[in-house]
C-alpha positions in Angstrom: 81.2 94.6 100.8 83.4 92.1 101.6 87.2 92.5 101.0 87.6 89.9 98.5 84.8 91.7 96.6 87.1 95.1 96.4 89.1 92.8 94.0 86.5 93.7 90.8 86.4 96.4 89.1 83.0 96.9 89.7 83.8 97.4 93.4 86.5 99.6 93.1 83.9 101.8 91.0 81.5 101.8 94.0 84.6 102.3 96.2 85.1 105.5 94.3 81.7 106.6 94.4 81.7 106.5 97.7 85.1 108.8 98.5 83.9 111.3 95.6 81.3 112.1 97.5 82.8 112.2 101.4 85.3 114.0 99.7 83.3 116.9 98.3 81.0 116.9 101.7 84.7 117.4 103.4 86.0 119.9 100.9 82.5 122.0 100.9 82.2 121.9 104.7 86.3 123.0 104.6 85.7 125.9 102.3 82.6 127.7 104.3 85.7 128.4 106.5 87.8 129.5 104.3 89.5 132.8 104.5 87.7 133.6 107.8 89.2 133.3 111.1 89.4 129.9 112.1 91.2 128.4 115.7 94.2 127.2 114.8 96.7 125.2 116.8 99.9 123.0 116.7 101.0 119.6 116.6 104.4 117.9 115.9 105.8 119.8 118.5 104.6 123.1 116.9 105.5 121.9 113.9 102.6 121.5 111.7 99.2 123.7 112.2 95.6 122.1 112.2 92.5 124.1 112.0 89.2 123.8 112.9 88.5 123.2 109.2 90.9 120.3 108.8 88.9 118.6 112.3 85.5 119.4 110.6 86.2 117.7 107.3 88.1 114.9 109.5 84.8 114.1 111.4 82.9 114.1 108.0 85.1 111.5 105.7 85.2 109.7 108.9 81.6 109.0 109.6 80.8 108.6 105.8 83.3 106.4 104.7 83.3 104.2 108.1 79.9 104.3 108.0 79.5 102.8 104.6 82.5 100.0 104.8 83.1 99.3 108.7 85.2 96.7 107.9 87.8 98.7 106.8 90.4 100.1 108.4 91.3 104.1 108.9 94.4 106.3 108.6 94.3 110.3 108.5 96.2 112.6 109.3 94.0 113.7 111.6 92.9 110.9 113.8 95.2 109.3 116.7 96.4 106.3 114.7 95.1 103.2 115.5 97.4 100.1 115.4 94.2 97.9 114.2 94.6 99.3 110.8 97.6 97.1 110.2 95.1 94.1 110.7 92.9 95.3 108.1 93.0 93.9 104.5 91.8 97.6 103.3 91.8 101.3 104.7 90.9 104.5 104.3 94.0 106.7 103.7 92.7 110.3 104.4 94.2 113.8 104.7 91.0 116.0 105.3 93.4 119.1 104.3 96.5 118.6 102.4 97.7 122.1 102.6 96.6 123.3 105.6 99.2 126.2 105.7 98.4 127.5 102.0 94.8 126.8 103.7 95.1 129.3 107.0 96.7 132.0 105.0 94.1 132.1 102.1 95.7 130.4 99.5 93.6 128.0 97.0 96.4 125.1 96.6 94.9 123.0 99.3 92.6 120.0 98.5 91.0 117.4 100.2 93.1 113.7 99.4 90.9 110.0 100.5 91.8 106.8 98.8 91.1 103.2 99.2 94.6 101.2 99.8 94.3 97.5 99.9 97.1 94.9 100.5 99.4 97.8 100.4 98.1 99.7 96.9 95.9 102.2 96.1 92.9 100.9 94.4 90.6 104.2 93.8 91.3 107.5 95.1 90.1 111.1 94.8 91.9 114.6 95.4 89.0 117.5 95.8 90.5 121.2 95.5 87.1 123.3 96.0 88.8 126.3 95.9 89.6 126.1 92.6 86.6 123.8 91.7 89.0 121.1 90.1 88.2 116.7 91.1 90.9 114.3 90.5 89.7 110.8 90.4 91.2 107.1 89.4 90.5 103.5 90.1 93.3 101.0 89.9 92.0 100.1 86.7 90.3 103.2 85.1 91.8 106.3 83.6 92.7 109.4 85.7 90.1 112.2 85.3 90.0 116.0 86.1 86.7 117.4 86.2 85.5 114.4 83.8 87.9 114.5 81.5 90.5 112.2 80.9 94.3 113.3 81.6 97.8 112.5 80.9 101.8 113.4 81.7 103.6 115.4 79.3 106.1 113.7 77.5 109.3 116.1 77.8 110.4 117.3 74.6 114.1 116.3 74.2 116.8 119.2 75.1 113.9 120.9 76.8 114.1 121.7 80.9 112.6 119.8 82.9 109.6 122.0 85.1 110.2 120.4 88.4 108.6 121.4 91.7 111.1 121.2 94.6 112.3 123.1 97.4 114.7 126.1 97.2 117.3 124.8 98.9 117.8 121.7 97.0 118.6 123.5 94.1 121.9 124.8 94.9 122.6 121.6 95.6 122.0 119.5 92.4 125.0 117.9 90.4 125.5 120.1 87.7 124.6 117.9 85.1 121.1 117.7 86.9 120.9 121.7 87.6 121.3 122.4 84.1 118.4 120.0 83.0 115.8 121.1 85.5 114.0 124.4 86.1 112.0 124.7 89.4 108.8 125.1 89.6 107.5 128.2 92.2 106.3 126.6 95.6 103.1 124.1 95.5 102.1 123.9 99.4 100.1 120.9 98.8 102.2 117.7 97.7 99.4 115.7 96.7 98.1 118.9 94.2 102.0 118.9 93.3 101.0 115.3 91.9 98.3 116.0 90.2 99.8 118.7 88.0 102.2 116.6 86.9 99.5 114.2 86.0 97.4 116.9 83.9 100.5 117.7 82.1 100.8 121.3 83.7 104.7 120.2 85.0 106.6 117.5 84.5 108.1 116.5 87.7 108.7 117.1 91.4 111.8 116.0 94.2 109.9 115.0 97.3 111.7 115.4 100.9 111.9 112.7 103.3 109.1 112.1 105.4 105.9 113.0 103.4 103.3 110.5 104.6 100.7 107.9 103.4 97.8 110.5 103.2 99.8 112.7 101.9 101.0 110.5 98.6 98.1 107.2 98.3 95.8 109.2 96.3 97.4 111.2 94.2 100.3 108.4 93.9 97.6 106.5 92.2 96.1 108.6 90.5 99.7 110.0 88.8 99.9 106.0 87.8 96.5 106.2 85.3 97.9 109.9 83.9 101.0 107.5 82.2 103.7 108.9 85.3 104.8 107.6 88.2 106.2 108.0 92.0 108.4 106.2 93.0 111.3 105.7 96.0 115.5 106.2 95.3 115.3 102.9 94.6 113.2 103.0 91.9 110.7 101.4 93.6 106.7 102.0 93.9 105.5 103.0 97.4 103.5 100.6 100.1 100.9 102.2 101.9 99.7 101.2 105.1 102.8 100.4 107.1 103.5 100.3 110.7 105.8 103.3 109.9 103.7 105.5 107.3 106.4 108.2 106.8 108.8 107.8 103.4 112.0 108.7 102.3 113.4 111.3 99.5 110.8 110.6 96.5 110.9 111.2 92.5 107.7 111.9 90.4 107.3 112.4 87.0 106.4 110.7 83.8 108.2 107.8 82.4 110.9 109.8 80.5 111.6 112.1 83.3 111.4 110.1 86.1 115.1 108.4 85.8 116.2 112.1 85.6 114.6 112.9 88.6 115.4 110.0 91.1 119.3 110.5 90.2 118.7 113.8 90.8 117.5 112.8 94.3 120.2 110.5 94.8 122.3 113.3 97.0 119.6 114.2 99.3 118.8 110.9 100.7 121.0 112.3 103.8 119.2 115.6 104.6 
C-alpha cells in the first residue's frame, strides 16, 4: 500500500483491520501472563517497569504490522527509537502495554494501544483491554466503537460536577472556582483507557501531567475525536504525533462542553 493510498477511506479501513488484529494477538499473548510471575525490570532510571509480557506483545505488533506495511515507520514504547521514523510519511504508534504497573500487580485497567499516525494525525487506531474483554476502534473518518457498538461523550448536565480523572495532588491545587466544579475520578493506571472512558460516556473528563507520550495518547486521542470529545494541549490546540521529541506537555480531555473547563483548570500546572 502506498502512502498516498492511506489517504482513502478504504485504506484506512484495511489499516484498521490490520492493527485489530496485531492488537488482540499482543493483548492474548499479554494476558497468558497475567497475574503469574513474570521478570520484571526497570527503565528510565528505575523509573518505569517493563515485563516480559510488555516485550512479548512488543515483538508481536512488531512483526505483524511491519510485516504487512514495511514502508512505514515504527514508534513503541518498547523499541529503541529509531530516528528513520521522522523520514517516514506514516508509522506505527505502539504501546504493547499501557499500564504496565496496574499490569504486574494484577489489575485489569491495562490495554494494548496501536494506531496508524500519518503526516502527524492519527488515522485509525485500536485500544485492546483483554482483561476486561472490551475493543476500542476508530478510523479518521468512521465512528468510534466499543465492542461493535457505536459510542459517544456525555454531554454534562449544567450545574452538575464534572467526573474528572486526575492525580491527587492536583486537586488541592485547583482555583477554587475550578475545585468546586470538578469531582475526581479514583486512579485509572492506564491513560489511554482513561480516554476511552471518557469517550463511552463513563466520565467526562481527565487533567493529563506533562510528559505522557505518543503511544501513550495517538490511539485513544483519536479515537476520543469520533466519540464527539476531544484532547487537546493548554493552548487549546490538537496534538502532533510523531515528533523528534514525542513527550507532551500538561493536557485537557473531555467533551466539547467540558473541555474549556478543564484546560483552564490546567492552566496552573503547566510549571510542575
Amino acid at each position: 500500500m502506498s502512502e498516498a493510498a492511506l489517504q482513502t477511506a478504504s485504506s484506512r479501513n484495511e489499516d484498521l483491520k490490520l492493527i485489530l488484529a496485531a492488537a488482540v494477538a499482543a493483548g492474548d499473548t499479554a494476558l497468558g501472563y497475567f497475574r503469574k510471575s513474570v521478570d520484571v525490570r526497570w527503565k528510565n532510571e528505575g523509573r518505569s517497569p517493563v515485563s516480559e509480557a510488555d516485550l512479548a506483545a512488543n515483538d508481536i505488533l512488531k512483526t505483524r504490522l511491519l510485516g504487512a506495511r514495511p514502508d512505514y515507520g515504527w514508534l513503541s514504547e518498547e523499541t529503541d527509537d529509531d530516528a528513520t521514523r521522522l523520514a517516514r510519511d506514516t508509522v506505527f504508534v505502539v504501546d504493547p502495554i499501557d499500564g504496565t504497573r496496574a499490569f504486574i500487580s494484577g489489575k485489569d485497567l491495562w490495554c494494548v494501544s496501536v494506531a496508524v499516525v500519518h503526516q502527524g494525525r492519527p488515522t485509525a487506531g485500536v485500544l485492546y483491554a483483554p482483561a476486561l474483554g472490551e475493543i476500542f476502534e476508530a478510523t479518521l473518518d468512521g465512528e468510534a466503537r466499543k465492542n461493535g457498538a457505536a459510542i459517544a461523550v456525555r454531554d454534562p448536565v449544567p450545574d452538575e460536577r464534572l467526573q474528572v480523572a486526575m492525580a491527587e495532588d492536583l486537586v488541592g491545587k485547583l482555583a477554587v472556582p475550578y475545585r468546586d466544579r470538578l469531582a475526581r475520578v479514583p486512579h485509572v493506571p492506564s491513560l489511554a483507557y482513561r480516554l476511552a472512558m471518557i469517550a463511552d460516556g463513563r466520565i467526562d473528563g481527565t487533567i493529563v501531567k506533562k510528559n505522557a507520550h505518543d503511544w501513550d495518547l495517538a490511539a485513544a486521542d483519536l479515537i476520543l475525536a469520533r466519540a464527539g470529545g476531544a484532547l487537546r494541549g493548554l493552548d487549546g490546540m490538537p496534538l502532533s504525533y510523531n515528533r523528534p521529541i514525542v513527550s507532551h506537555g500538561v493536557l485537557g480531555a473531555g467533551s466539547g462542553l467540558a473541555l474549556p473547563s478543564l484546560l483552564a483548570a490546567s492552566r496552573p500546572f503547566d510549571a510542575h
